[in-house]
Structures are given as C-alpha cells and as structure tokens.
C-alpha positions in Angstrom: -9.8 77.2 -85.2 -8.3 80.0 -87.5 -11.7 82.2 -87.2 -12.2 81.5 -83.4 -8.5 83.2 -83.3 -9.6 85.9 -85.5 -12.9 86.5 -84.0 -10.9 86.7 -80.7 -8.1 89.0 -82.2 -11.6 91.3 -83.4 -13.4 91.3 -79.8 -9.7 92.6 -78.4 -9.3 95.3 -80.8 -12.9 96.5 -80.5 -12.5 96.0 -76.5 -9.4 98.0 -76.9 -10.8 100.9 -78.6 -13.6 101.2 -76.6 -11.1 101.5 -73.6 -9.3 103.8 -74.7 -12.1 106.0 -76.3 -12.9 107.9 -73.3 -9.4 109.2 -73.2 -9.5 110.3 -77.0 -12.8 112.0 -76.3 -11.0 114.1 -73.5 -8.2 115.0 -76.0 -10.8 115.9 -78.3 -12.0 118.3 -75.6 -8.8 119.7 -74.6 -7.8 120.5 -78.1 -11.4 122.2 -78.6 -10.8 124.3 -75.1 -7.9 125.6 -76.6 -9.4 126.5 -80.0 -11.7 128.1 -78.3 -14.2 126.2 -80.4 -17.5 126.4 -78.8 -19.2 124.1 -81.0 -16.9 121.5 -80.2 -16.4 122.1 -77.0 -20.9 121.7 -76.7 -20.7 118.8 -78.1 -18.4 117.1 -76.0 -20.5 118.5 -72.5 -23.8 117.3 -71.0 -24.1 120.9 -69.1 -27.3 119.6 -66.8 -25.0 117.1 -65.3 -22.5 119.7 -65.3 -24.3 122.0 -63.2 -25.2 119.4 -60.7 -21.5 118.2 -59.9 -20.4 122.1 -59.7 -23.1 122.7 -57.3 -22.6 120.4 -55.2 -18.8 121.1 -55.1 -19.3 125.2 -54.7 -22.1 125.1 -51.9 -20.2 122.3 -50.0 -17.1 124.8 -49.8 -19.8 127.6 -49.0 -21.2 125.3 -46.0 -17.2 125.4 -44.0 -17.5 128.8 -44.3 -18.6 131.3 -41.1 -20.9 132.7 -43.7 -22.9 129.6 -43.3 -23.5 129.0 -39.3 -26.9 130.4 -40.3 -27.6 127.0 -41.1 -26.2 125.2 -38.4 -29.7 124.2 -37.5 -30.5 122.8 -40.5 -30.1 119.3 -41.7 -27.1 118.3 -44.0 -29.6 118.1 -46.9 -31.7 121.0 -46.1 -28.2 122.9 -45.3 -26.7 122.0 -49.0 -29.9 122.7 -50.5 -29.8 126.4 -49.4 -26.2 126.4 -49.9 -27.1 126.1 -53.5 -29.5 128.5 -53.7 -27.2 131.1 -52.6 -23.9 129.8 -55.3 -26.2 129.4 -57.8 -25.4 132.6 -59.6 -21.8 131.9 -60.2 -22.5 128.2 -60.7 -25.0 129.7 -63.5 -21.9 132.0 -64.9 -20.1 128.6 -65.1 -22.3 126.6 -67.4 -22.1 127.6 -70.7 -19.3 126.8 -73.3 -17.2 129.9 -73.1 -17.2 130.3 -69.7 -16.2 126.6 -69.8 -13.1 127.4 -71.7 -12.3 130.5 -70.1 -12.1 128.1 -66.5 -10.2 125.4 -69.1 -7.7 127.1 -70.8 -5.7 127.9 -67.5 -7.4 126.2 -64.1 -9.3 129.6 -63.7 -12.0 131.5 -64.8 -11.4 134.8 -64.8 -14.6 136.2 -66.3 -16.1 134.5 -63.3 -13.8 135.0 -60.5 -11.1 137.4 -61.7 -7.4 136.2 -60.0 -6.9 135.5 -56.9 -4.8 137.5 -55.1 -0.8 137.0 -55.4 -1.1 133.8 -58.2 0.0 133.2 -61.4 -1.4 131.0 -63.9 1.9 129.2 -62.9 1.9 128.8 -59.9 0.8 125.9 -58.8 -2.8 126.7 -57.6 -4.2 126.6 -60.9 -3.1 124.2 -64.1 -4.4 124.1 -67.6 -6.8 121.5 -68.6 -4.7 119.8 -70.9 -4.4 115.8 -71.9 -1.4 115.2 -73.7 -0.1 111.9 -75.6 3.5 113.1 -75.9 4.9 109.7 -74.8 3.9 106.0 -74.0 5.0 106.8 -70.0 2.3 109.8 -69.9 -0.7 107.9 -71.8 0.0 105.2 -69.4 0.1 107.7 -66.8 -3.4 108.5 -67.3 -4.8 105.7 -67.9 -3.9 104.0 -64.7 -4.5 106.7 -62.4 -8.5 107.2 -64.0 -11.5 105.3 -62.3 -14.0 103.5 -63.9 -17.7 103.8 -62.6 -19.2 100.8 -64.6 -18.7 100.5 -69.0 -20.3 103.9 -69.1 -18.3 106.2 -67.2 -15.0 107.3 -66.1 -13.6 109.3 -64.1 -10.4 110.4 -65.3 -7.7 113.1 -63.1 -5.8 116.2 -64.8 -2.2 116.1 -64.2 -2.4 113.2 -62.8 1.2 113.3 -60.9 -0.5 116.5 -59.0 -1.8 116.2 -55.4 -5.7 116.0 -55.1 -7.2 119.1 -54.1 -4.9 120.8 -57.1 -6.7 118.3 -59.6 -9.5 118.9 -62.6 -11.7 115.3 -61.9 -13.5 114.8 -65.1 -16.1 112.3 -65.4 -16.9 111.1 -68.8 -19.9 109.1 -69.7 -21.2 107.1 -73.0 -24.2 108.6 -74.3 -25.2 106.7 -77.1 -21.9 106.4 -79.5 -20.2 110.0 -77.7 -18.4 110.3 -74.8 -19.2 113.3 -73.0 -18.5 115.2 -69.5 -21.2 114.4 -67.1 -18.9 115.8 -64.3 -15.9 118.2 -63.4 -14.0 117.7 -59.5 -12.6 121.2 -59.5 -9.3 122.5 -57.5 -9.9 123.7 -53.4 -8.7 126.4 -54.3 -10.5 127.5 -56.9 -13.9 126.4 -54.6 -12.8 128.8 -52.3 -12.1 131.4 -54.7 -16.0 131.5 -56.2 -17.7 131.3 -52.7 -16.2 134.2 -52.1 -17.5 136.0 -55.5 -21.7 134.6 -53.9 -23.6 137.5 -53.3 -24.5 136.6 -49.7 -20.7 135.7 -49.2 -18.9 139.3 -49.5 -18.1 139.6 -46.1 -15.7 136.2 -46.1 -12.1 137.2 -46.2 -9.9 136.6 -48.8 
C-alpha cells in the first residue's frame, strides 16, 4: 500500500512537470529574446516550422489585399501558393535568430518593417513577447488560456488578457527531451504591416 501511494505521488510529480514544462521552455525563450542571446534563442526554435506558420499567416493577409485580385481566378491553394512566392522575401528576413528577437523584444521588427506610421511600442498595436511568473494569478493565467494539440504540442497566447488579433500564438512542440517553437500566430496588425514591405505590394496604401 505505502509504495502504490508513493509510486502514485511520483507519476503526479513527473505528470506535473511535464505540464508545466512547455511554459518554462517559453520563459527560457523570453529571457533569451531579451538577452539577446542568439544561441539560446536557436536552440529553443525549429525555424522550418517557423517559416511555414509565418507564411501562411503573411500571404493570407497578402490574398485580402487589392493587390491580389490577380488571382481571383485561381484556386484557394494555387492562390496561397503564389501568395507565398511573392512574401517570401520578408518571410526569409524573418527567419533567423536575430531577426527573431528584433520582432520579440517589442511586438515589431523594425529591421524588417521599420514602424508603422503614428505607433509606439506602447501603444497597444504591438506588445513585447514576454512570459512572466510574477504571481500565482498570472501563471494561472497562462496556463488556462493555452491549448493543447495532443502530449506534444501547445499552443500557448501572449498576454493572454489581450484581444486576439493583438496576440503572439506560440506553438511549442516536444522534440525529443526540448520543447521548442514549431509555430508563431502573429498580431493583424503587424500582418498587414509586412505585406505592405512585399516587393509586388508597394502600391497598397498605408
């Protein structure tokens, strides 16, 4: 009886930590973002995946704009695939670890897609990717408001008190014993702001 209690006392501890383990890998990240520590910050970031999810975001916002009723004609597929072609560059500009933390650090990437016009880094349209544990209420916080995809992934939203389309998404995944971004949702707003920096998209107003 007493080591069926203590094996049960283990598999909870263990369960625990591997819950919560996605969530210190993302701290991990945060505090490596504002280090500016690239080797950290590489470690913690499947880039492939990476690319994917922000070129699928950037060539969706591309497709609502008049810039693409070229492709009216075209199939939803065919339509995001050349969608794609045309973001690629900036999604390319996006992908490495510094430009990473230069979009981290404050909800923008400036090397990338300068400021937009009349914002602040305060102002509400952009927010720094930051996970903090300062209290029990703001752990909790982010804890309930992630969602799980399975054991191996998690998608987890940054602040999560902040409307949607103002929100960093970040989808975490196991790989092997490390926790790692597969996946980054990224603000309308900022969407918006790197279509218009595609080189077939100059003629869209700001």
């Amino acid at each position: 009886m007493v080591w069926t209690l203590r094996i049960t006392v283990l598999l909870f501890i263990a369960w625990l930590a591997f819950l919560i383990s996605p969530f210190i890998a993302l701290y991990d990240l945060s505090q490596a973002v504002e280090a500016k520590d690239v080797g950290r910050v590489t470690e913690r970031v499947n880039f492939r995946a990476l690319r994917t999810s922000l070129s699928q975001q950037i060539a969706g916002a591309y497709l609502q704009t008049p810039a693409a009723k070229e492709f009216g004609e075209l199939d939803r597929r065919a339509a995001t695939n050349a969608g794609a072609l045309i973001v690629n560059p900036i999604v390319e500009k996006l992908v490495t670890p510094e430009a990473l933390i230069d979009l981290l650090e404050d909800g923008w990437p400036q090397g990338v897609s300068g400021r937009p016009r009349g914002t602040s880094a305060n102002d509400g349209a952009a927010q720094p990717f930051k996970v903090g544990f300062d209290s029990l209420s703001q752990a909790w916080r982010l804890f309930i408001t992630s969602e799980g995809q399975g054991f191996r992934s998690v998608t987890i939203p940054l602040p999560p008190d902040l409307e949607k389309d103002k929100q960093f998404r970040v989808t975490m995944r196991l790989s092997g014993f490390t926790w790692r971004v597969t996946g980054l949702e990224i603000p309308q707003a900022l969407r918006r702001q790197l279509v218009r920096r595609a080189p077939s998209a100059a003629a869209i107003p700001e």
